[in-house]
KOLVOLO-611681 format. One record per residue (C-alpha): x, y, z. Coordinates in steps of 0.2 Angstrom, whole numbers, padded with zeros to 4 digits, always signed. Layout:
BEGIN
XYZ ...
***
This chain:
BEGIN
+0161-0248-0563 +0147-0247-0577 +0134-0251-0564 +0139-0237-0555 +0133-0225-0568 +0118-0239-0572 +0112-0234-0554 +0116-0213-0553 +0100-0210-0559 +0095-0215-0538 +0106-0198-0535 +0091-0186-0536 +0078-0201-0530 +0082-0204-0513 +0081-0189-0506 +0063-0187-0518 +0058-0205-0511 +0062-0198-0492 +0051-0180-0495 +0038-0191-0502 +0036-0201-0489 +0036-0190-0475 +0024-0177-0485 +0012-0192-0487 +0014-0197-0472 +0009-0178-0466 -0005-0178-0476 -0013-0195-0470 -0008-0198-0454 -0002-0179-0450 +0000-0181-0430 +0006-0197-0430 +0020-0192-0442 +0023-0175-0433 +0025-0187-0419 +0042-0196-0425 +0052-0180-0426 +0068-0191-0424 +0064-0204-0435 +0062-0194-0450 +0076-0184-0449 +0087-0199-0448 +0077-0207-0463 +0081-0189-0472 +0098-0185-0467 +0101-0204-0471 +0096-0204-0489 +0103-0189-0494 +0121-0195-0485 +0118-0211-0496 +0116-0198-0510 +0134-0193-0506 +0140-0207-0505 +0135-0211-0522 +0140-0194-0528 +0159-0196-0522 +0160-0213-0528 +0157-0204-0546 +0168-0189-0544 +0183-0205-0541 +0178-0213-0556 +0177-0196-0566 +0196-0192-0559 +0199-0209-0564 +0198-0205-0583 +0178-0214-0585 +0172-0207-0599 +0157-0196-0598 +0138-0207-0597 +0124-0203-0606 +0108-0211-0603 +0093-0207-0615 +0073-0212-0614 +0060-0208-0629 +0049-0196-0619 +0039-0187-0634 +0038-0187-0651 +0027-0184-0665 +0034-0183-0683 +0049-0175-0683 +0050-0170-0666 +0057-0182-0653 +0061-0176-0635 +0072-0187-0624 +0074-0187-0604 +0090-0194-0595 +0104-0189-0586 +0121-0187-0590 +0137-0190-0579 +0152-0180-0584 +0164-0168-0572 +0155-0154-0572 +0139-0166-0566 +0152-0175-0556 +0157-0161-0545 +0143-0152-0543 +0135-0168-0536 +0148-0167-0523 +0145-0152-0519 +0124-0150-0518 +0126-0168-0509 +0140-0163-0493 +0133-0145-0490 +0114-0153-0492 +0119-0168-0477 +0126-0153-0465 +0112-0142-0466 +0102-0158-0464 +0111-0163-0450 +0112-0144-0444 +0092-0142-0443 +0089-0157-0429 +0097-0142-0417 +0091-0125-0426 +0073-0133-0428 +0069-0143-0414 +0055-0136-0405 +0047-0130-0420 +0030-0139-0421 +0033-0142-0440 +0049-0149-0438 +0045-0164-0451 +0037-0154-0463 +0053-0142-0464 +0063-0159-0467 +0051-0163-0480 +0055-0148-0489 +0074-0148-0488 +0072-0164-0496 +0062-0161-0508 +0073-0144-0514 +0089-0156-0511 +0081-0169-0523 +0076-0154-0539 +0093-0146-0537 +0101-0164-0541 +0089-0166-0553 +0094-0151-0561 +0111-0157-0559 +0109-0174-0569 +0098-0166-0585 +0104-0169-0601 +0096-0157-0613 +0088-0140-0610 +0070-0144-0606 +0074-0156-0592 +0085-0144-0584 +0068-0132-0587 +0059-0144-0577 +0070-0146-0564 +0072-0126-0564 +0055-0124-0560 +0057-0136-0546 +0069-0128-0537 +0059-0112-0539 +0044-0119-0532 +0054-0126-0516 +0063-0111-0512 +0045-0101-0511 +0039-0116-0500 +0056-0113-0488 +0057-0094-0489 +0039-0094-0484 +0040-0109-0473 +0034-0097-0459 +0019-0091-0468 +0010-0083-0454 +0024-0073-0452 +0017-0056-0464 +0036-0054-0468 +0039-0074-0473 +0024-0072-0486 +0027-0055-0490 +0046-0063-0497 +0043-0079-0504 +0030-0069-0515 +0043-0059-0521 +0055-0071-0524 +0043-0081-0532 +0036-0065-0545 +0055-0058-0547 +0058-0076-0553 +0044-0076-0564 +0051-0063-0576 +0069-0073-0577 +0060-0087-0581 +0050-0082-0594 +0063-0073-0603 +0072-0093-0599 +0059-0100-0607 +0057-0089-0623 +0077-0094-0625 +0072-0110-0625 +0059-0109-0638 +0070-0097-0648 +0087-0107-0647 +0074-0123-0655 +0066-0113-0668 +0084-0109-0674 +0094-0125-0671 +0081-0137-0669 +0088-0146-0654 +0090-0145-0633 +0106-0154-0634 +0118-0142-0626 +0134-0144-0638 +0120-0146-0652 +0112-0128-0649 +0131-0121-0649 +0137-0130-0664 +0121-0126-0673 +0120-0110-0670 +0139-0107-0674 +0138-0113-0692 +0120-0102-0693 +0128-0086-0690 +0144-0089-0701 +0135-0096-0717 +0122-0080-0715 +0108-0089-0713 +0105-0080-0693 +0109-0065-0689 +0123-0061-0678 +0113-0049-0668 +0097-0061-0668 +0109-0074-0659 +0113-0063-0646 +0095-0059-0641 +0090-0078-0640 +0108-0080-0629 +0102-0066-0619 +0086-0071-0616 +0093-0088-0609 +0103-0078-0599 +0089-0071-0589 +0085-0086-0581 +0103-0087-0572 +0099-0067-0570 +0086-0070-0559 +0090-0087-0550 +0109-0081-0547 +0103-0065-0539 +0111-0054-0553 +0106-0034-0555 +0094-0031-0559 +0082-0045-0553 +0091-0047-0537 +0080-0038-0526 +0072-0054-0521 +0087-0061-0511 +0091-0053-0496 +0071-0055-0494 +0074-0073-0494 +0080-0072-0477 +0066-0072-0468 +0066-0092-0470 +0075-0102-0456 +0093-0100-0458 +0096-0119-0464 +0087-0114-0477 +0098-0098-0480 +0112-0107-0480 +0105-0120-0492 +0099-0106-0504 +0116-0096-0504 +0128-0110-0503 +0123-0124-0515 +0105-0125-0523 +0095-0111-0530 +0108-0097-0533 +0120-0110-0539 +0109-0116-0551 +0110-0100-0562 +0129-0103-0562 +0128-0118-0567 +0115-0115-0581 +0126-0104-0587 +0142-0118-0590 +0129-0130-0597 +0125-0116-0608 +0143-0113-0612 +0145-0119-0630 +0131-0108-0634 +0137-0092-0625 +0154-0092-0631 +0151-0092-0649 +0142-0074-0645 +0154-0061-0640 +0140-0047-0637 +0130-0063-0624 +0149-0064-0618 +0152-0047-0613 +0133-0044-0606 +0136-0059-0596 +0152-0050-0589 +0149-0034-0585 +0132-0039-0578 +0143-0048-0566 +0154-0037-0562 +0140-0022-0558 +0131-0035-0548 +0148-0038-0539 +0150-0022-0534 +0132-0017-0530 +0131-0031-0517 +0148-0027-0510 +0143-0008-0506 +0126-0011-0498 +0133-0025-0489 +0145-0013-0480 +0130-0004-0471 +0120-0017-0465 +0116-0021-0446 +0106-0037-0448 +0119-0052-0451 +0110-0062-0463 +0104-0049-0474 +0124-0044-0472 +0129-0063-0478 +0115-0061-0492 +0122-0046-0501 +0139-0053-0500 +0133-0068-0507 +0125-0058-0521 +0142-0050-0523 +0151-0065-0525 +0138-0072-0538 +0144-0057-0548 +0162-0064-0546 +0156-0080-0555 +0146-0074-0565 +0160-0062-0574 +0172-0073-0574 +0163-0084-0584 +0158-0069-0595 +0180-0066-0599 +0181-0084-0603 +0187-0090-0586 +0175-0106-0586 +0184-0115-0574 +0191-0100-0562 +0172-0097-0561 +0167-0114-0558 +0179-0116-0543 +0174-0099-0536 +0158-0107-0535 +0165-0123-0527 +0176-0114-0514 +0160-0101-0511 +0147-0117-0507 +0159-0122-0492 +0163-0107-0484 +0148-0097-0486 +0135-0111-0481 +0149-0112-0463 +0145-0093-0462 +0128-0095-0465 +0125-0110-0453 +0136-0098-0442 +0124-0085-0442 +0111-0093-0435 +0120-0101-0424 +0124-0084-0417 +0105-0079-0419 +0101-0095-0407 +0114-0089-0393 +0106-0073-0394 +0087-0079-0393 +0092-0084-0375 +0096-0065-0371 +0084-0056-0381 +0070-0068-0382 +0061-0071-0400 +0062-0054-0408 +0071-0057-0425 +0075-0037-0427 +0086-0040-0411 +0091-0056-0411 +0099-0054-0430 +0105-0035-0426 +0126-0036-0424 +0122-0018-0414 +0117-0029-0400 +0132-0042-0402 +0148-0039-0398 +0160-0050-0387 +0152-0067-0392 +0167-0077-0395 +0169-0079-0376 +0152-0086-0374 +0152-0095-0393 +0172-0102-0396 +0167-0115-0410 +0156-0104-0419 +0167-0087-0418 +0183-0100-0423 +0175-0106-0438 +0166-0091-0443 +0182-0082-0443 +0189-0094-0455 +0174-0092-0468 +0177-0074-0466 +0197-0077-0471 +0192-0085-0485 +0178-0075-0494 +0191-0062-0488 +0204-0070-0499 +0217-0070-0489 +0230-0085-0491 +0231-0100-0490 +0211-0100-0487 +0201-0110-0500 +0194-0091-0507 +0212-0084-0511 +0213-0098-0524 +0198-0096-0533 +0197-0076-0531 +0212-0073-0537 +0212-0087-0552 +0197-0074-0560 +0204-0058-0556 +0219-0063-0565 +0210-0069-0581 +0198-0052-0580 +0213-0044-0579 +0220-0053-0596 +0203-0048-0605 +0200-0034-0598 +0206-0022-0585 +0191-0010-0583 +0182-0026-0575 +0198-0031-0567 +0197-0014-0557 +0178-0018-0552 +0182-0035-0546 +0198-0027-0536 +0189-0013-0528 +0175-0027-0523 +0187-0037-0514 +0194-0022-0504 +0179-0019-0499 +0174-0036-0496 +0188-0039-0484 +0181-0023-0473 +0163-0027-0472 +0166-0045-0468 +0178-0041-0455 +0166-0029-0449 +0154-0041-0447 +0165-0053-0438 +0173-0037-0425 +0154-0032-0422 +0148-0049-0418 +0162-0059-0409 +0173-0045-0401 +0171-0030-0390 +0160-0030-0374 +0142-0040-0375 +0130-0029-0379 +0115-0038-0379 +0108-0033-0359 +0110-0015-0366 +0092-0007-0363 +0096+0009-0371 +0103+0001-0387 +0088-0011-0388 +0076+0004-0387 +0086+0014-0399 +0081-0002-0413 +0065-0001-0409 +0063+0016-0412 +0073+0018-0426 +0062+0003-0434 +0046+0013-0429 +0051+0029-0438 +0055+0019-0455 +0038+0012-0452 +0031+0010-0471 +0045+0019-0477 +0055+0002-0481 +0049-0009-0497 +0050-0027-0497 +0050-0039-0483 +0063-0045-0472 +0069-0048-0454 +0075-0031-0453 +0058-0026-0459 +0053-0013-0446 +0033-0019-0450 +0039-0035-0440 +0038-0024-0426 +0020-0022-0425 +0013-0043-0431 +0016-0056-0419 +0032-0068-0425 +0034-0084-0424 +0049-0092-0413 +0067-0093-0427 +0074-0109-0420 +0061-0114-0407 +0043-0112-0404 +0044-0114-0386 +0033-0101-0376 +0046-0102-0363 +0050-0083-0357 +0066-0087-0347 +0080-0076-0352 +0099-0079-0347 +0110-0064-0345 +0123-0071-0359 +0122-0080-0375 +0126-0101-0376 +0136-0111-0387 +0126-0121-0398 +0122-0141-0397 +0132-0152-0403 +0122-0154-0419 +0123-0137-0426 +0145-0136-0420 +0148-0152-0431 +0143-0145-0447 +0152-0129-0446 +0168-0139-0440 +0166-0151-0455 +0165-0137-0466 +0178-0127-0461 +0188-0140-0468 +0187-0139-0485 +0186-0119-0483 +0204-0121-0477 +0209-0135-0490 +0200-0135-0504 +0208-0123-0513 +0222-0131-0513 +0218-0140-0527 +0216-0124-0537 +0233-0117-0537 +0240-0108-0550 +0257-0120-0547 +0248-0135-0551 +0229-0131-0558 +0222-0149-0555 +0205-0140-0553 +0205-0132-0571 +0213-0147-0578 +0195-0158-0574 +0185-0145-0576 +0186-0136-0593 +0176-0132-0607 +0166-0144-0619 +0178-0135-0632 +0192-0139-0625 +0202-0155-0626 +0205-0166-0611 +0221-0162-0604 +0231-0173-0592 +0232-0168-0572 +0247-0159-0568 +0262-0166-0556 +0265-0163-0538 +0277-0148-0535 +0279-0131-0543 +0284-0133-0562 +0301-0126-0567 +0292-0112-0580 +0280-0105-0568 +0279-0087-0569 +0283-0082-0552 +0282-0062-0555 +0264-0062-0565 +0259-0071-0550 +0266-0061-0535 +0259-0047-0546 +0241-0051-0546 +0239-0060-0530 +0250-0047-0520 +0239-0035-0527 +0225-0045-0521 +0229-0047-0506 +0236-0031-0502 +0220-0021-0506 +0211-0036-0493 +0221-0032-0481 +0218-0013-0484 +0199-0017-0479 +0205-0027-0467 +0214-0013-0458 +0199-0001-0457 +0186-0012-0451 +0201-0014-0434 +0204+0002-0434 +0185+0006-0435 +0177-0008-0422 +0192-0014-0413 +0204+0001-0409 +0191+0013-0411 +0204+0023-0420 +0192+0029-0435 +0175+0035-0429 +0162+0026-0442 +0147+0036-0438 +0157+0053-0441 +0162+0045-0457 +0145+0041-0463 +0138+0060-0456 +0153+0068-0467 +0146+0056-0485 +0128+0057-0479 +0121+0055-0499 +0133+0039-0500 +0129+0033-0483 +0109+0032-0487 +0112+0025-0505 +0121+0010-0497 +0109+0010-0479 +0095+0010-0493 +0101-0002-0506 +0103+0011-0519 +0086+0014-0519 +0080-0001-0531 +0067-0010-0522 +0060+0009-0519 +0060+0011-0539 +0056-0006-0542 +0039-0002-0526 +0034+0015-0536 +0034+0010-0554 +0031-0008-0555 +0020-0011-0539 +0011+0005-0538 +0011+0005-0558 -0001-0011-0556 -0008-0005-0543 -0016+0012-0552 -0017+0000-0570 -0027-0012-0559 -0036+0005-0552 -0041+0008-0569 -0047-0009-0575 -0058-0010-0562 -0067+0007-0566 -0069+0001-0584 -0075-0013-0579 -0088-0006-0567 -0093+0009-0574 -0092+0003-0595 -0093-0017-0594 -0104-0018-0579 -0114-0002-0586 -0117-0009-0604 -0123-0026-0597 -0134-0016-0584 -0141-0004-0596 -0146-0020-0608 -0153-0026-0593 -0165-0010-0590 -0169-0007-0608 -0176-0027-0608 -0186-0023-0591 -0192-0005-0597 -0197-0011-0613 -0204-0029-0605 -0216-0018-0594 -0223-0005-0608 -0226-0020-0617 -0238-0032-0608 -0251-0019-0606 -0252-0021-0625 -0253-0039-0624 -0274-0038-0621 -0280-0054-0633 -0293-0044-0643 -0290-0046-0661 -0297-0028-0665 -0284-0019-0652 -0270-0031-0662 -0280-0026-0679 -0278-0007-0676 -0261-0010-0670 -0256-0018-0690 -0266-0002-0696 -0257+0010-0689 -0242+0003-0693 -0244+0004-0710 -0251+0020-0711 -0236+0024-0704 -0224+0016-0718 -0238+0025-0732 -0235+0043-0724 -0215+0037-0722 -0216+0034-0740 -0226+0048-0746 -0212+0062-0737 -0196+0051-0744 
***
């Protein structure tokens, strides 16, 4: 068993040695290695399934009661200062393994079918892997720094990804954003990071928390001063997790491939910040003030995602702000105290929301065959409708991802949805009421998506609806800040093909199901999105029992069965609750787009001002356009005229005065000593008479 931990180390290498190979492959032999398209998917998807592998084997031995593994290289040091690199197996590496690894493989596996007539086929591959291999990385890292390292990584990646379609204006425009937005998390991260060693003198997580601790109490930090380092960690996970206010870059982020999109939302790059924030635990919870930032940023964030998501036409941008909403769920549970209901938020969220992501554009490659290549109508659920006829594997399991994140019972989001609405609602009930509001409204805009896209009449041959997009996209023409597929600038710059790159212009009359490789993966997980909760229960938490706190002692897993002292009316309370006001949005969203009973257009006229805050994301990437774009815009305006007209001017002026002064000069420059004699006189009859006045 020890050399299993000897050997985790290989975790984050295999899928590094695959994107390695393939990239030197592309940049040596580039069409050769174009050329084996098959072969390097199955190199890929074989190294990060051996990955999984390895990763499962751990999580057994973890549940097995191994203690936690700590492996340790000199990589600096100078004097006092010594800086180790490593990894560390525990269960909180243990299970996040598990999960980066399974949802990694079935995107993998899931790309062979979405990107298989794209031309750079290998080079997307190359990329997954790569992302697959920093997010593991990350995973694995023992102190701060590493995790830094590993941090930037994953950042780099996702703006390689997001962009993968860089001739795309809208691609570049996002993965730019994405990238700057990240930058300002990041630097706030790193400032942490330095502040936290000045203080404690460590990147050792439970160091930096116990250090920091016995600072504030003996007088020797302020309280206050703690805070702001904790806070300025915190903007890292800010920014990476999607949380207000850097969130604006997200819902861009979906003008990559949807593999990618799922990959992003489900287990890597937003995860990270999560995470970050458990390693960071034994620093944050020492700090109430970090604590309660960290909360009610998450609960705002919640609901911010949860209202804009409600209006939304284009699907993926509808999964990204939910996604974004349910990041605020972890994120404020973590901020109560609920470390573990937080972490198995995020477990349950990984499964279900990569299906409904995968799902997505498996409903995006059904509609390519109707409404050819045009993302703004291929993603837009106004000309969906009736699909489940046409798609029955990808309506059945998006249905179940949208009865989890929906929370209703048994799914695997009931379990981990309720768990942190119940302890918000022990801390505090104000953010309770946020998070129970959000779910309510979860529950309708989810349901609307799913009524809008799988049921009704096909409404993808409408030619009338077609050309009502296109001219609504026309008259926002430059209205609209920030890129993305329902960008109406699209509408104008030639596209690339979403799943193919085919020029083939044949069109059928209905969507297909799709090949065998995108259906496995959304079958495979629509199982643990029905099950995997299960091991969360409030009856027997076996979940919370593994993963807890550094602070908190080991405890032993519970038994099978319900235990004689469970507190049957708390919890009919809270999750009836829960589930009552999901099935409230529920309700709508039928009565709204199946019955037809409610008329959401006469709704949206009577709250117009509400309607457009939502339609227009409440206006923050517009704020965010006028005072930080066009505020560097008109600063670099301004630079630029100091530069021309003073910096330019002085170095020109000099340049004048040494070529005026250089011409009147050489006239006196004649070679007869009685010219250069009556020059010396003159001079100094000038100094005399100078003299003489003074």
């Amino acid at each position: 068993m020890e050399l299993l931990y000897q050997y985790a180390w290989l975790i984050p290498v295999l899928p590094l040695a695959g994107a390695m190979l393939l990239g030197v492959g592309l940049i040596s032999y580039n069409k050769t290695t174009n050329a084996l398209r098959q072969p390097s998917a199955v190199l890929i998807v074989s190294l990060i399934g051996a990955a999984m592998v390895f990763s499962f084997a751990l999580l057994w031995s973890q549940l097995q009661g191994h203690p936690s593994y700590h492996h340790y290289i000199d990589w600096a040091s100078a004097g006092d200062f010594h800086l180790s690199m490593g990894y560390t197996i525990d269960h909180l590496t243990a299970l996040m393994l598990v999960v980066v690894t399974t949802v990694a493989f079935l995107v993998m596996i899931y790309t062979d079918g979405y990107m298989a007539h794209d031309p750079s086929y290998v080079r997307f591959y190359a990329y997954l892997s790569l992302f697959s291999s920093s997010m593991l990385g990350l995973v694995v890292s023992p102190n701060l720094v590493q995790v830094y390292v590993f941090w930037e990584l994953v950042g780099m990646c996702s703006y390689l990804l997001i962009g993968f379609w860089y001739d795309r204006k809208g691609a570049a425009d996002a993965c730019q954003k994405a990238f700057v937005t990240n930058r300002v998390g990041d630097f706030g991260l790193l400032l942490g990071i330095l502040a936290l060693y000045w203080a404690t003198g460590s990147f050792e997580f439970e160091v930096m928390g116990d250090r920091l601790q016995q600072l504030v109490e003996s007088g020797a930090l302020s309280a206050g001063l703690a805070a702001f380092f904790a806070i300025l960690v915190f903007l890292g996970p800010v920014a990476k997790s999607a949380q207000f206010p850097l969130h604006v870059w997200l819902p861009d982020a979906m003008e990559g491939p949807t593999p990618i999109s799922a990959l992003i939302h489900a287990a890597t790059m937003v995860a990270a910040g999560v995470f970050l924030i458990a390693r960071m635990y034994p620093v944050f919870e020492g700090i109430p003030v970090a604590m309660d930032v960290i909360a009610w940023t998450g609960a705002a964030t919640a609901f911010l995602g949860a209202t804009i998501a409600i209006t939304q036409n284009d699907i993926k941008k509808g999964l990204a702000f939910s996604t974004m909403s349910q990041l605020g769920y972890m994120v404020m549970a973590m901020g109560v105290g609920a470390y573990g209901a937080g972490l198995f938020h995020l477990m349950t969220h990984a499964y279900f929301k990569a299906m409904l992501f995968l799902g997505s554009g498996s409903v995006i490659h059904g509609m390519e065959s109707v409404v050819g290549h045009d993302p703004v109508l291929a993603q837009d659920m106004r000309l969906m409708g009736g699909l489940r006829k046409y798609m029955p594997y990808t309506a059945f399991t998006f249905l179940i991802g949208t009865l989890a994140i929906s929370g209703v019972p048994p799914f695997a989001g009931f379990w981990s949805k309720d768990e942190i609405l119940g302890s918000t609602f022990a801390a505090n009930p104000i953010l309770w009421a946020i998070g129970f509001l959000t779910a309510g409204i979860t529950a309708f805009y989810m349901f609307r998506m799913y009524f809008s896209t799988f049921e009704g009449e096909f409404r993808g041959n409408d030619a009338a609806i077609k050309q009502q997009l296109k001219n609504e996209q026309l008259q926002a023409l430059g209205l609209a800040f920030g890129p993305g597929a329902m960008n109406p600038a699209e509408l104008t710059a030639e596209s690339p093909n979403e799943a193919h790159n085919d020029h083939d212009e044949h069109h059928s009359e209905v969507p297909h199901e799709s090949p065998a490789t995108m259906v496995f993966p959304l079958v495979a997980l629509a199982l643990p999105s029905v099950l995997v909760g299960l091991v969360g229960t409030p009856f027997g938490n076996y979940f919370e029992a593994f993963i807890h706190p550094p602070s908190e002692l080991v405890e032993e897993l519970p038994m099978f069965g319900i235990p004689e002292h469970f507190e049957w009316g708390e919890f009919l309370t809270m999750a009836g609750s829960s589930v009552g006001i999901g099935l409230i949005g529920i309700s709508l969203a039928v009565l709204m787009y199946v019955t037809k009973k409610i008329d959401p257009g006469a709704i949206a006229r009577s709250i117009q001002p509400l309607y457009r805050l939502s339609l227009n994301k409440w206006y923050i990437d517009d704020i965010y356009n006028t005072v930080f774009v066009g505020g560097v815009r008109g600063l670099a305006k301004q630079v630029l005229e100091v530069d021309v007209r003073i910096v330019d001017g002085l170095v020109n002026l000099a340049g004048f005065v040494t070529l005026v002064t250089g011409e009147g000069l050489k006239y006196l420059e004649n070679g007869k000593v009685q010219f250069y004699a009556l020059i010396v006189f003159g001079a100094v009859l000038g100094l005399v008479l100078v003299s003489g006045i003074t």
